[in-house]
RODO-2510 file (C-alpha; in nm, 4 decimals, decimal comma):
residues 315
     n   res          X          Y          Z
     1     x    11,2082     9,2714   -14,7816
     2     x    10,9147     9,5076   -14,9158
     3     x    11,1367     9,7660   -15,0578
     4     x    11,5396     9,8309   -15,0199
     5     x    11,5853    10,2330   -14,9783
     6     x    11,7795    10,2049   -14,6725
     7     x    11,9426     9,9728   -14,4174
     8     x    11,6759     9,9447   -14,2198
     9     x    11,4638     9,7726   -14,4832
    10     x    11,7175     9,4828   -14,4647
    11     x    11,5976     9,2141   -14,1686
    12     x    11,9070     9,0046   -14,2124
    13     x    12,2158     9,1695   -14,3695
    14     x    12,4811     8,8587   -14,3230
    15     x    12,1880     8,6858   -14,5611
    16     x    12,1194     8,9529   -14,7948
    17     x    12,5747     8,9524   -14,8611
    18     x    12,5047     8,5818   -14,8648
    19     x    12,2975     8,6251   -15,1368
    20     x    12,5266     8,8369   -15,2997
    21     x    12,8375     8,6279   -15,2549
    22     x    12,5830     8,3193   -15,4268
    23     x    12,4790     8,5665   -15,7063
    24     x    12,8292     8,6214   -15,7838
    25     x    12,9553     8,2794   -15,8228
    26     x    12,6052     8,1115   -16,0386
    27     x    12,4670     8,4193   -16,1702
    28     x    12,2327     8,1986   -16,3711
    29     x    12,1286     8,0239   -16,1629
    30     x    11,8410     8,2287   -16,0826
    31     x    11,7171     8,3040   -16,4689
    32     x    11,3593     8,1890   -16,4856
    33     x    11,2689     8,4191   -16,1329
    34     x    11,1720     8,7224   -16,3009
    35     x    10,9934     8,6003   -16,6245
    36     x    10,7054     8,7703   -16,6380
    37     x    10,8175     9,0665   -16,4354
    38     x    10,9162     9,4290   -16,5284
    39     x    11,1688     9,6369   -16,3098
    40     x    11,0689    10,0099   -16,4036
    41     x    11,3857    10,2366   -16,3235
    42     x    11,3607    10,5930   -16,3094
    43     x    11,6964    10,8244   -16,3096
    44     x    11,6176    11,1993   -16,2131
    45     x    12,0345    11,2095   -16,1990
    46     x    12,2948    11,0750   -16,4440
    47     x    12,4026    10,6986   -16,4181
    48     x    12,6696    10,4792   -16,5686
    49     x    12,7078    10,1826   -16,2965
    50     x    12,3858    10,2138   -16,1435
    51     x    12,2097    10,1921   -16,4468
    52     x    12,3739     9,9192   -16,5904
    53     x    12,4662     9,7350   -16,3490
    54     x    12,0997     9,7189   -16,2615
    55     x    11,9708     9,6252   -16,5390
    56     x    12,2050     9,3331   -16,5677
    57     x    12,1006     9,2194   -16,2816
    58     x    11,7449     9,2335   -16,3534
    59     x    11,8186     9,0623   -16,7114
    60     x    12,0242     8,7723   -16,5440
    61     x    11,6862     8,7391   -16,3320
    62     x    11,4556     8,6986   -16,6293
    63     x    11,3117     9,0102   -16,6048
    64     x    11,1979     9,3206   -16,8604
    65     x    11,3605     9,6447   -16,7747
    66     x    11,2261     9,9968   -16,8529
    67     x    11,4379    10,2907   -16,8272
    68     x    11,3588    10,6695   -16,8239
    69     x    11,4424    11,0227   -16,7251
    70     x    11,2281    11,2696   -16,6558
    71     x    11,2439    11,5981   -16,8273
    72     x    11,3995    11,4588   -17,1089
    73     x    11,2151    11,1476   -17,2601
    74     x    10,9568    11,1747   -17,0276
    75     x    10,7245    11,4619   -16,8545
    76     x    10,8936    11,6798   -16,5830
    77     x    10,7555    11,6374   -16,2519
    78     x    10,6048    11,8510   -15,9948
    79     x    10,7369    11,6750   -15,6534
    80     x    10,5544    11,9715   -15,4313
    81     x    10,1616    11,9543   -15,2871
    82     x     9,8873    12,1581   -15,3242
    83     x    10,0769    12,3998   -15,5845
    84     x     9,9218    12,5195   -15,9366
    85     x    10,0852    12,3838   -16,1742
    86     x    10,1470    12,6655   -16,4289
    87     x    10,5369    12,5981   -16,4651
    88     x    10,7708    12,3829   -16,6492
    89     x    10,6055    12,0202   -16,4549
    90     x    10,3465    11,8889   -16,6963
    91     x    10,2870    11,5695   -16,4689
    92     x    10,2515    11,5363   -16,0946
    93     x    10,4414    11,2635   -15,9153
    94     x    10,1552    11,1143   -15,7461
    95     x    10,0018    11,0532   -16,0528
    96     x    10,3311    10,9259   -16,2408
    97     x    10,4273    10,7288   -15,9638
    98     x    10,0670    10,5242   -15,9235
    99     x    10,0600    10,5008   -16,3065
   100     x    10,3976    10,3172   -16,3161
   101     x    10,3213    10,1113   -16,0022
   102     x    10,0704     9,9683   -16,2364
   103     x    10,3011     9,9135   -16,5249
   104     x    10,6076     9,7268   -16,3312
   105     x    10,6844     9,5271   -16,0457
   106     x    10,9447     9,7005   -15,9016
   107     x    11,0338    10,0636   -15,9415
   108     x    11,3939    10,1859   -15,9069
   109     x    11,4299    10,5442   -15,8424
   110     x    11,7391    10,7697   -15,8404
   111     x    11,7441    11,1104   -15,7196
   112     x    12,0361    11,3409   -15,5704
   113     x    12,0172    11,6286   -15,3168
   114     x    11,9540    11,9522   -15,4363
   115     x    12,2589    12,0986   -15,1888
   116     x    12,0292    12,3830   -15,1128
   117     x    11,7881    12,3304   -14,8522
   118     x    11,9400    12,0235   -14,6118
   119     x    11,5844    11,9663   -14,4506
   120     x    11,3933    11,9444   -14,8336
   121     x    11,7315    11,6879   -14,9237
   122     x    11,6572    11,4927   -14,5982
   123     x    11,3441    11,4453   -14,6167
   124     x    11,3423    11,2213   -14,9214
   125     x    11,0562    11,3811   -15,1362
   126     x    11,1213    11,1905   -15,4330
   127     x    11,1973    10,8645   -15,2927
   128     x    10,9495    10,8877   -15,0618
   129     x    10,6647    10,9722   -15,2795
   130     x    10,7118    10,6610   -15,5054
   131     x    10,7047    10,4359   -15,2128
   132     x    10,3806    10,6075   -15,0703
   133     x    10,2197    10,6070   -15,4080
   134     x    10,3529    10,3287   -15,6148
   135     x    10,1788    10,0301   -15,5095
   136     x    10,4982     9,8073   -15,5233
   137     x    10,8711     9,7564   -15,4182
   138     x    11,1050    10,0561   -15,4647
   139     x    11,4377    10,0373   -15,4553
   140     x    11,6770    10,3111   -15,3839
   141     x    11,9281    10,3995   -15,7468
   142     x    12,0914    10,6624   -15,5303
   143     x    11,8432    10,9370   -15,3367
   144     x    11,9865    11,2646   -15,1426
   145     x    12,1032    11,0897   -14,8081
   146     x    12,1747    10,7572   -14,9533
   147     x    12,3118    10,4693   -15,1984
   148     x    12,2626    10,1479   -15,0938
   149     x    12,3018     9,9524   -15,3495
   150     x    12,6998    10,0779   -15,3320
   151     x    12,7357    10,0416   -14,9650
   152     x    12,5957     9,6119   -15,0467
   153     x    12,8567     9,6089   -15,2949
   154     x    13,1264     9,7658   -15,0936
   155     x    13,0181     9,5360   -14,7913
   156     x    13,0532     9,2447   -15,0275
   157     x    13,4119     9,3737   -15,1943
   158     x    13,5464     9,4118   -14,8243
   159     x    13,4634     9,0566   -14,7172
   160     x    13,5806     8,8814   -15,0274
   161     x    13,9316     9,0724   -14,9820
   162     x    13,9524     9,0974   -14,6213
   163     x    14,2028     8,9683   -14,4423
   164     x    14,1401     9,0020   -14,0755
   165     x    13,7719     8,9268   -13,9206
   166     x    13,7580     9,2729   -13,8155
   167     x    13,9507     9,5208   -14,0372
   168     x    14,0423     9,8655   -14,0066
   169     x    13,8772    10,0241   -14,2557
   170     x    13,8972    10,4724   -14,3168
   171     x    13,6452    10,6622   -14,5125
   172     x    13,9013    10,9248   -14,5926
   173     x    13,7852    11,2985   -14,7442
   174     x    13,9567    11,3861   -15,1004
   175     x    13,9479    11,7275   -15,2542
   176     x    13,6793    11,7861   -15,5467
   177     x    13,5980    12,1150   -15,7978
   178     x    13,2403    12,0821   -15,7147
   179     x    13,0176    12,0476   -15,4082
   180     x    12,9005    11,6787   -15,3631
   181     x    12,6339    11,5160   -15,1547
   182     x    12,6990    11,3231   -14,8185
   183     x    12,4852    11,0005   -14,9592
   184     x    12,7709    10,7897   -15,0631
   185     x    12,9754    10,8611   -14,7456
   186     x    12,6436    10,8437   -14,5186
   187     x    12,5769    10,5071   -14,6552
   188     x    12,9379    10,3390   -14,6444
   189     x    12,9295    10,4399   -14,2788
   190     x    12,6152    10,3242   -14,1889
   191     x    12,6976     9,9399   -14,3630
   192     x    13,0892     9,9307   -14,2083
   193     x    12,9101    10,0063   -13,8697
   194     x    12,6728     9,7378   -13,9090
   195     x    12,9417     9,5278   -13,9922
   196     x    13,0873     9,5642   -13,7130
   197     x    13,4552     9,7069   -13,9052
   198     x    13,6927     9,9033   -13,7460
   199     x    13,5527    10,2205   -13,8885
   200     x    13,7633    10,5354   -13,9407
   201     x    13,6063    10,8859   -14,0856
   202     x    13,8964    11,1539   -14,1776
   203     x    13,7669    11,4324   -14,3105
   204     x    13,8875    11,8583   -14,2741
   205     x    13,7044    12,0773   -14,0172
   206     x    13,3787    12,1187   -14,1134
   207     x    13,3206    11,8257   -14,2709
   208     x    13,1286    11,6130   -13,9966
   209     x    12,8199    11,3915   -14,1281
   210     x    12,5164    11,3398   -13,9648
   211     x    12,5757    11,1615   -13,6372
   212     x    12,3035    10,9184   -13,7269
   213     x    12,5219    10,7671   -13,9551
   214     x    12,9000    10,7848   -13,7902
   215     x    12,7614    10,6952   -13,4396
   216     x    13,0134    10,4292   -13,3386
   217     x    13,2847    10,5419   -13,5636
   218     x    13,6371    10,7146   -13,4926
   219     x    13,6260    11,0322   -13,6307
   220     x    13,9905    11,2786   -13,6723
   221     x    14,0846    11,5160   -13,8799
   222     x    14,4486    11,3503   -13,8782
   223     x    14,4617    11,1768   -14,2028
   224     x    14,7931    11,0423   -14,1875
   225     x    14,7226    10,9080   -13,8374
   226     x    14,3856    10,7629   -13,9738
   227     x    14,5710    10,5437   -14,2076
   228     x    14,8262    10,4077   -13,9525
   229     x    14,7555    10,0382   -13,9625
   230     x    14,4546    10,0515   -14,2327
   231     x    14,3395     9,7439   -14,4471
   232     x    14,1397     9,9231   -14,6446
   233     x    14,1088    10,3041   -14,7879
   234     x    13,7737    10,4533   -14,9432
   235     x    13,8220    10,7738   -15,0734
   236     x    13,4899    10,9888   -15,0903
   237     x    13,4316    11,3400   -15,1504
   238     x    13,1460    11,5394   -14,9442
   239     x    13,0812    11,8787   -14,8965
   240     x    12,9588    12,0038   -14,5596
   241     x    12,5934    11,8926   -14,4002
   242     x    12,6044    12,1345   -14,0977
   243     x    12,6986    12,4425   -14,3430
   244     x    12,5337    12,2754   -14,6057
   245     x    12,5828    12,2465   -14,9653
   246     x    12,9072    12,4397   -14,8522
   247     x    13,3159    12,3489   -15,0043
   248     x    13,4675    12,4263   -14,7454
   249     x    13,8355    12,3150   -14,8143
   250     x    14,0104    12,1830   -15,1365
   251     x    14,2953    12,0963   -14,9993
   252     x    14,5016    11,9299   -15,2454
   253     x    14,7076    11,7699   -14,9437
   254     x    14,4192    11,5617   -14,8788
   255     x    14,4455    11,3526   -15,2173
   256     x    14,5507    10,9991   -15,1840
   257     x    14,9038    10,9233   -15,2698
   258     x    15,1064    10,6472   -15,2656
   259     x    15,3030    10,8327   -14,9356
   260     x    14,9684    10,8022   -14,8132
   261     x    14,9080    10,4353   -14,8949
   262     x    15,2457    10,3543   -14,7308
   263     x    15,1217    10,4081   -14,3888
   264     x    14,8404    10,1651   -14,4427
   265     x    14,8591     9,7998   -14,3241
   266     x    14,9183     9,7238   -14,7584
   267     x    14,5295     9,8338   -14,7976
   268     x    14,3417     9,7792   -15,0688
   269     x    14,2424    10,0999   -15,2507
   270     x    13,8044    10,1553   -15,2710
   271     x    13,6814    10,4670   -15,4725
   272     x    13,2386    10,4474   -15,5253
   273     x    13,3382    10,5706   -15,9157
   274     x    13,3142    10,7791   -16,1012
   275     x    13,6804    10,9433   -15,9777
   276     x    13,8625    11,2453   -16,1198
   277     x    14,2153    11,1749   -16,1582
   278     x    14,4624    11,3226   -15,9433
   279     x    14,2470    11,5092   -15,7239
   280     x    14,0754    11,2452   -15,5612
   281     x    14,3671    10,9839   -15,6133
   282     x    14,6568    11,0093   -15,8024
   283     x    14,7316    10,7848   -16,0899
   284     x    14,9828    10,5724   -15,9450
   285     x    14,7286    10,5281   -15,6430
   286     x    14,4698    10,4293   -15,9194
   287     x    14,6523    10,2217   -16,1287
   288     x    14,8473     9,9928   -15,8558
   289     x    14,7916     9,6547   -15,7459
   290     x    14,6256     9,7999   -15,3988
   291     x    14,3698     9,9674   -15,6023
   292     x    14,0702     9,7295   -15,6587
   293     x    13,8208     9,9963   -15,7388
   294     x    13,7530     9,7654   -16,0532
   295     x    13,6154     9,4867   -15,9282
   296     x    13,4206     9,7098   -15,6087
   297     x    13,2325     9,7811   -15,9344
   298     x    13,1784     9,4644   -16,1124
   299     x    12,9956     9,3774   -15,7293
   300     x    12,7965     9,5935   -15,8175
   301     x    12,5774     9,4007   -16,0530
   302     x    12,5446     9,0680   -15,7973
   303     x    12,4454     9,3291   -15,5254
   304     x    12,1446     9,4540   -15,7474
   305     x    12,0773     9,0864   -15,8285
   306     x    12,0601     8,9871   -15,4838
   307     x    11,8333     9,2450   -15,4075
   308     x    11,6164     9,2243   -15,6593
   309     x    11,6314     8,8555   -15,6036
   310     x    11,4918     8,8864   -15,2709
   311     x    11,2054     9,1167   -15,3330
   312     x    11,0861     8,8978   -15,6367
   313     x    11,0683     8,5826   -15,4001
   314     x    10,9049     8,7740   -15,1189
   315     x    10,6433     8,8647   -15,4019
***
């Protein structure tokens, strides 16, 4: 695996959970694989699990970690070609990107969609730029169309709690104040798919993802129907990629509630984090013995590991 920014740079993804699963139960085991090695991470977006859990990971492997933001305790970048650069940027991002290639031996980059131009947010300027121009492995913190390293430690919460081979799983919609991007929901979708899940999508008018990521899914705007029979609920906001940027609904009928979880098959309760109170969920959704939104975060840290794991022994 030369760089993990997608699903497609995993060749074997029952292996790479595998890993995961092993990274979970000897997380030692593995301490003397990065000595010597530096995992550069670079956060153009607020973090709080990403960014720790990440760097736990890396630690647990041996290695040196370097964090920074741009713009604030670093030089603002110009992401665009063949501009003058007589604004705010001070530093170019081909030249930032090749210096730190030189500095680390694996570059994690995190970058959201803008919301305002779907084509600029789809093409992956950021992310893509490092891996063109960095000179090692990149791995994906969170970019504008996906987060990967969630969707590995999703995969891996489902199968440790699972209790059918093939479970019925629903991505559900859930009102939010702001406009959100599709990456978490594009992601989860792509994984459960590839997992071969029961996958659900139930989302308001409007709200449809890109088909390249729901192709094999059920999709309805039924909720309660959705949730007929589910073993597992992940509650997501979005807003809306074909009118995009867009809130088109804030429907507060759409938050989970416990009359909600009723109709489920007793599913467990999966939120990405973090989760605003009562409009996504409601507390008594949050705080019940379905909810294991906890521990889908703790997996967070052997996900990174494994992944990180398996770039350093490809190396």
């Amino acid at each position: 695996m030369n760089h993990f920014t997608a699903l497609a740079d995993v060749p074997d993804l029952a292996l790479l959970l595998e890993r995961a699963a092993e990274c979970k139960r000897t997380p030692n085991a593995w301490s003397s694989l990065g000595r010597g090695r530096t995992l550069g991470m670079v956060f153009f977006n607020p973090s709080l699990r990403t960014r720790v859990s990440t760097h736990r990971a890396a630690t647990l492997l041996g290695m040196d970690v370097v964090s920074m933001s741009p713009g604030s305790d670093t030089w603002l970048l110009e992401t665009r070609d063949g501009v003058v650069m007589d604004g705010a940027a001070a530093e170019h991002i081909r030249e930032a990107a090749a210096v730190l290639g030189r500095y680390v031996d694996i570059l994690g980059i995190r970058s959201f969609a803008q919301l305002t131009n779907r084509d600029e947010d789809y093409a992956e300027t950021i992310l893509e730029r490092f891996v063109a121009c960095a000179g090692v492995p990149v791995i994906s913190l969170e970019s504008a169309t996906r987060h990967p390293l969630q969707s590995l430690a999703d995969m891996l919460t489902i199968e440790h709690f699972k209790r059918t081979s093939r479970p019925r799983v629903v991505l559900s919609w859930a009102p939010h104040p702001k406009a959100l991007p599709q990456a978490v929901p594009n992601s989860f979708a792509e994984w459960a798919i590839a997992m071969g899940y029961e996958l659900v999508i139930t989302h308001p008018p409007g709200y449809e993802l890109d088909e390249r990521f729901t192709a094999g899914a059920t999709i309805t705007h039924d909720q309660d129907a959705a949730f007929d029979g589910a073993d597992f609920v992940y509650a997501k906001n979005w807003s809306s990629y074909h009118d995009y940027g867009k809130i088109l609904c804030q429907d507060m009928r759409w938050q989970i509630t416990p009359e909600k979880m009723a109709r489920t098959r007793n599913a467990y309760f999966m939120h990405c984090l973090p989760i605003r109170r009562n409009m996504i969920a409601s507390d008594a959704v949050l705080d019940s013995p379905s909810s294991i939104i906890i521990e889908q975060a703790a997996n967070r840290v052997p996900a990174a590991q494994a992944v990180l794991r398996t770039i350093l022994e490809a190396q």
